[in-house]
N, C-alpha and C positions, 0 to 999 in steps of 0.2 A: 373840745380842743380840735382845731383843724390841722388837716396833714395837708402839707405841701406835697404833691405831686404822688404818683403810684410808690407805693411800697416793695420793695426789693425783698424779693424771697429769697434765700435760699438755695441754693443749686443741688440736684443731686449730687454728693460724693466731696461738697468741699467740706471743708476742717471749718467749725466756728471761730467766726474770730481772723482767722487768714483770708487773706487774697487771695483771686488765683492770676496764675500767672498769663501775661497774654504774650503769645508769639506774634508779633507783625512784623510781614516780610511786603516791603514797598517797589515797585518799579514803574516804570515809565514805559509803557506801550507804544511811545511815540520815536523813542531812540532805537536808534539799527539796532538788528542782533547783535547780540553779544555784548550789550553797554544797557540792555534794559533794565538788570538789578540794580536798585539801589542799596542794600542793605536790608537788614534786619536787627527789632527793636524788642528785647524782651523784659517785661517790666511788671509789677503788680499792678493791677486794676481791678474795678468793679465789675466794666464792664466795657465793651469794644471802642465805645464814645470817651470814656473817663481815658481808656487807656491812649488813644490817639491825641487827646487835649491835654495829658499831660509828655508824652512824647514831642510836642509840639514847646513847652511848658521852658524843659530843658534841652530846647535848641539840639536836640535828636531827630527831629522829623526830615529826611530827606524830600519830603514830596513827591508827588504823583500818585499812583492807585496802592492802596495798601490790603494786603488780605488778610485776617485774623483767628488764629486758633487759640481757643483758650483750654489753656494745659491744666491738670492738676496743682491744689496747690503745692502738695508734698515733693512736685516734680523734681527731682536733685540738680537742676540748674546749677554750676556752681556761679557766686555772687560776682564773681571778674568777667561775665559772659552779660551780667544784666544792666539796665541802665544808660546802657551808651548804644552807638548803632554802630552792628557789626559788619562787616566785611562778608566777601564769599569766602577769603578764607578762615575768617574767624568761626562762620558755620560750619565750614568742613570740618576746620580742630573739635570745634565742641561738640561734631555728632562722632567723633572717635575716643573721645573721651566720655559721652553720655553710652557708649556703645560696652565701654571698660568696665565701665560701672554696673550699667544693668546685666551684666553676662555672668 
């Protein structure tokens, strides 16, 4: 039997079975300061590509250069923060709320 394409290992530290979550925050290098953020998109993915094609998917993708950290899966994101593209102020709420939680 033939496999399509490389085999997906494993990461250290994820949970079998779950995603993990990816943080991508997009801007535009080309707009004045102070207008370069476009938001942030946090979502489950495989991986940096899966997660940008499906942010793209459901008409979340802002455009321009995006950069990607992929979080734990267990990270307590709560679910009203994932899914959609947030704001700068929706990231400041949710690092004061992620901030409540982990202390």
């Amino acid at each position: 039997m033939k496999r399509k394409g490389p085999r997906q290992l494993p990461r250290a530290g994820r949970a079998p079975g779950k995603l993990p979550l990816m943080w991508m925050s997009f801007a535009d290098p080309d707009k004045p300061d102070g207008q370069q953020f476009l938001g942030v998109v946090i979502l489950r993915a495989r991986d940096v590509k899966e997660g940008i094609v499906l942010a793209h998917r459901l008409k979340i993708n802002p455009g321009g250069e995006v950069q990607t950290v992929e979080l734990p899966p267990d990270c307590p994101i709560p679910e009203d923060y994932m899914g959609r593209l947030l704001t700068r102020e929706d990231t400041q709420r949710l690092d004061v709320e992620m901030r409540k939680r982990l202390s």
